[in-house]
C-alpha positions as CSV (number, residue, x, y, z in Angstrom):
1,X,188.2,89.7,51.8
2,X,190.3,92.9,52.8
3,X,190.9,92.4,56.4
4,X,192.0,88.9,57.6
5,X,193.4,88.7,61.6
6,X,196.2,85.7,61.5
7,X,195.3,84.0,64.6
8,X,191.7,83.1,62.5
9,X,194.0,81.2,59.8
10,X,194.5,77.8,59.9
11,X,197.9,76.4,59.9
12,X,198.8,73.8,57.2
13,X,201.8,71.0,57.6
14,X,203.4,71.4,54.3
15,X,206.5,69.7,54.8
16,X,206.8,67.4,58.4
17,X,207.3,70.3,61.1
18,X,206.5,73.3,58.6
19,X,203.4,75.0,59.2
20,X,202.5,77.8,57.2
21,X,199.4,80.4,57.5
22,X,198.5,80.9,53.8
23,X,197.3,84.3,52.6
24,X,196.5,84.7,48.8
25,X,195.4,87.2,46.3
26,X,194.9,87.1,43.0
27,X,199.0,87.7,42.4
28,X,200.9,86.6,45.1
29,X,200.9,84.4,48.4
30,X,202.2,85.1,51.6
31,X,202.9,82.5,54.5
32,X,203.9,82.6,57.8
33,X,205.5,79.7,58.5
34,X,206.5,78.2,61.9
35,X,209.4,75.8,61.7
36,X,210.2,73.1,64.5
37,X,214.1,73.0,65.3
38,X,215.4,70.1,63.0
39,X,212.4,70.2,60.5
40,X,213.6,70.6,56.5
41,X,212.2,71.8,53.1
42,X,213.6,69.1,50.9
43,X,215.5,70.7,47.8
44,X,213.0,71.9,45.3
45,X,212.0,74.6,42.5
46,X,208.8,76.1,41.2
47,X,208.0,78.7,39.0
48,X,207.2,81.6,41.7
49,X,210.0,84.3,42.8
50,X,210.4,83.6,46.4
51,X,211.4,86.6,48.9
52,X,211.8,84.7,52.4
53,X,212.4,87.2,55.5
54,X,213.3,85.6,58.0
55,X,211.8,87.1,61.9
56,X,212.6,84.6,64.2
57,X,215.5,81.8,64.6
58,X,218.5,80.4,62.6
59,X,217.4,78.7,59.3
60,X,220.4,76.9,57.0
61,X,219.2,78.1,53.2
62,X,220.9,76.5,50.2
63,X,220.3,78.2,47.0
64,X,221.3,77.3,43.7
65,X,224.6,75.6,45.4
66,X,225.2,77.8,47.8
67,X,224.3,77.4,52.3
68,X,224.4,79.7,54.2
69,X,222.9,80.3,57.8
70,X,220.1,83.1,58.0
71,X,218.7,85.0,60.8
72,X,216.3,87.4,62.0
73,X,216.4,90.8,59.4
74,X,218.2,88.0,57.2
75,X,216.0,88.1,53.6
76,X,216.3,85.4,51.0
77,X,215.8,86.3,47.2
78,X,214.8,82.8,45.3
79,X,214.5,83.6,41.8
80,X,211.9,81.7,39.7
81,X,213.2,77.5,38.8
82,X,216.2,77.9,41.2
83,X,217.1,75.1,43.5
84,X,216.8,75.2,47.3
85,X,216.3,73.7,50.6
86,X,216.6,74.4,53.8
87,X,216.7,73.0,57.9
88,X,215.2,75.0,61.0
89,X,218.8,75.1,62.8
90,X,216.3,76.5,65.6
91,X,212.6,76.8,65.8
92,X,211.7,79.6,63.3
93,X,209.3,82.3,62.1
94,X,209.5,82.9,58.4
95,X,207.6,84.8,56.0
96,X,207.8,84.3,52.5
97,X,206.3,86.3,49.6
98,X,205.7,84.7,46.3
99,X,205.0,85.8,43.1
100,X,202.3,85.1,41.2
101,X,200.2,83.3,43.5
102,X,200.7,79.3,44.9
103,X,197.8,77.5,44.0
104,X,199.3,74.0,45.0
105,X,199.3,75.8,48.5
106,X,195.7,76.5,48.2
Protein backbone atom coordinates (compact mmCIF):
# COMPACT_ATOMS: atom_id res chain seq x y z
CA UNK A 1 0.00 0.00 0.00
CA UNK A 2 1.40 3.64 -0.80
CA UNK A 3 -0.69 5.82 1.26
CA UNK A 4 -1.48 4.73 4.91
CA UNK A 5 -3.21 7.64 7.39
CA UNK A 6 -1.75 6.83 11.10
CA UNK A 7 -4.88 7.28 12.99
CA UNK A 8 -6.09 3.90 10.87
CA UNK A 9 -2.96 1.91 12.53
CA UNK A 10 -3.33 -0.12 15.34
CA UNK A 11 -1.19 0.51 18.26
CA UNK A 12 0.81 -2.45 19.69
CA UNK A 13 2.10 -2.73 23.59
CA UNK A 14 5.59 -3.87 22.99
CA UNK A 15 7.10 -3.35 26.18
CA UNK A 16 4.41 -2.53 29.38
CA UNK A 17 3.48 1.31 28.52
CA UNK A 18 5.18 1.34 24.98
CA UNK A 19 2.83 1.54 22.15
CA UNK A 20 4.19 1.70 18.88
CA UNK A 21 2.26 2.34 15.31
CA UNK A 22 4.27 -0.01 13.03
CA UNK A 23 4.84 0.87 9.40
CA UNK A 24 6.96 -1.52 7.25
CA UNK A 25 8.39 -1.97 3.81
CA UNK A 26 10.34 -4.25 2.36
CA UNK A 27 13.70 -2.44 4.01
CA UNK A 28 12.96 -0.69 6.85
CA UNK A 29 10.26 -0.08 9.78
CA UNK A 30 9.14 2.91 11.22
CA UNK A 31 7.14 3.31 14.63
CA UNK A 32 5.56 5.82 16.35
CA UNK A 33 5.69 5.09 19.66
CA UNK A 34 3.81 6.62 22.56
CA UNK A 35 5.52 6.20 25.94
CA UNK A 36 3.68 6.47 29.41
CA UNK A 37 5.80 8.54 32.00
CA UNK A 38 7.75 5.82 33.99
CA UNK A 39 7.36 3.07 31.27
CA UNK A 40 11.03 1.36 30.17
CA UNK A 41 12.63 -0.54 27.16
CA UNK A 42 14.63 -3.06 29.10
CA UNK A 43 18.41 -3.13 27.88
CA UNK A 44 18.59 -4.96 24.64
CA UNK A 45 20.33 -5.38 20.95
CA UNK A 46 19.23 -6.62 17.59
CA UNK A 47 20.66 -6.58 14.45
CA UNK A 48 18.86 -3.37 12.84
CA UNK A 49 20.51 0.31 12.92
CA UNK A 50 18.16 2.27 15.01
CA UNK A 51 17.70 6.20 14.34
CA UNK A 52 15.26 7.29 17.20
CA UNK A 53 14.00 11.11 16.87
CA UNK A 54 12.61 11.99 19.60
CA UNK A 55 9.21 14.70 19.13
CA UNK A 56 7.69 14.92 22.29
CA UNK A 57 8.91 14.58 26.12
CA UNK A 58 12.19 13.67 28.05
CA UNK A 59 13.32 10.04 27.36
CA UNK A 60 16.63 8.76 29.55
CA UNK A 61 18.61 6.65 26.60
CA UNK A 62 21.57 4.50 27.53
CA UNK A 63 23.73 3.32 24.77
CA UNK A 64 26.53 1.18 24.71
CA UNK A 65 27.34 2.51 28.51
CA UNK A 66 26.48 5.69 28.13
CA UNK A 67 22.75 7.80 29.66
CA UNK A 68 21.96 10.56 28.72
CA UNK A 69 18.57 12.53 28.82
CA UNK A 70 16.92 13.30 25.29
CA UNK A 71 14.35 15.64 24.11
CA UNK A 72 12.36 16.95 21.42
CA UNK A 73 14.80 17.66 18.06
CA UNK A 74 17.07 15.17 20.22
CA UNK A 75 18.05 12.03 17.61
CA UNK A 76 19.49 8.86 18.74
CA UNK A 77 21.94 6.80 16.37
CA UNK A 78 21.95 2.96 17.63
CA UNK A 79 24.27 1.17 15.51
CA UNK A 80 23.44 -2.52 14.70
CA UNK A 81 24.21 -5.20 18.13
CA UNK A 82 24.78 -2.24 20.47
CA UNK A 83 23.30 -2.19 23.89
CA UNK A 84 20.48 0.06 25.06
CA UNK A 85 17.63 0.90 27.17
CA UNK A 86 15.72 3.47 28.00
CA UNK A 87 12.70 5.16 30.70
CA UNK A 88 9.93 7.72 29.55
CA UNK A 89 11.24 10.48 32.23
CA UNK A 90 7.76 12.01 30.84
CA UNK A 91 5.08 10.78 28.56
CA UNK A 92 6.72 10.65 25.12
CA UNK A 93 6.38 10.66 21.31
CA UNK A 94 9.21 8.79 19.57
CA UNK A 95 9.89 7.83 16.15
CA UNK A 96 12.26 5.39 15.31
CA UNK A 97 13.56 4.22 11.93
CA UNK A 98 15.17 0.84 11.43
CA UNK A 99 17.07 -0.68 9.00
CA UNK A 100 16.37 -3.48 7.37
CA UNK A 101 12.97 -4.16 8.33
CA UNK A 102 11.67 -5.66 12.05
CA UNK A 103 9.80 -8.70 11.42
CA UNK A 104 9.57 -9.74 15.15
CA UNK A 105 7.47 -6.33 15.21
CA UNK A 106 5.33 -7.60 12.52
Amino acid sequence: MTFQHLDQINAKELAPGCWAKLIHTDNMTVAHWRLEAGAEIPAHAHPHEQVANMIEGQFEFTVDGVTQVVGPGDIAVILPNVRHSGKALTACYMIDGFYPTREDYK
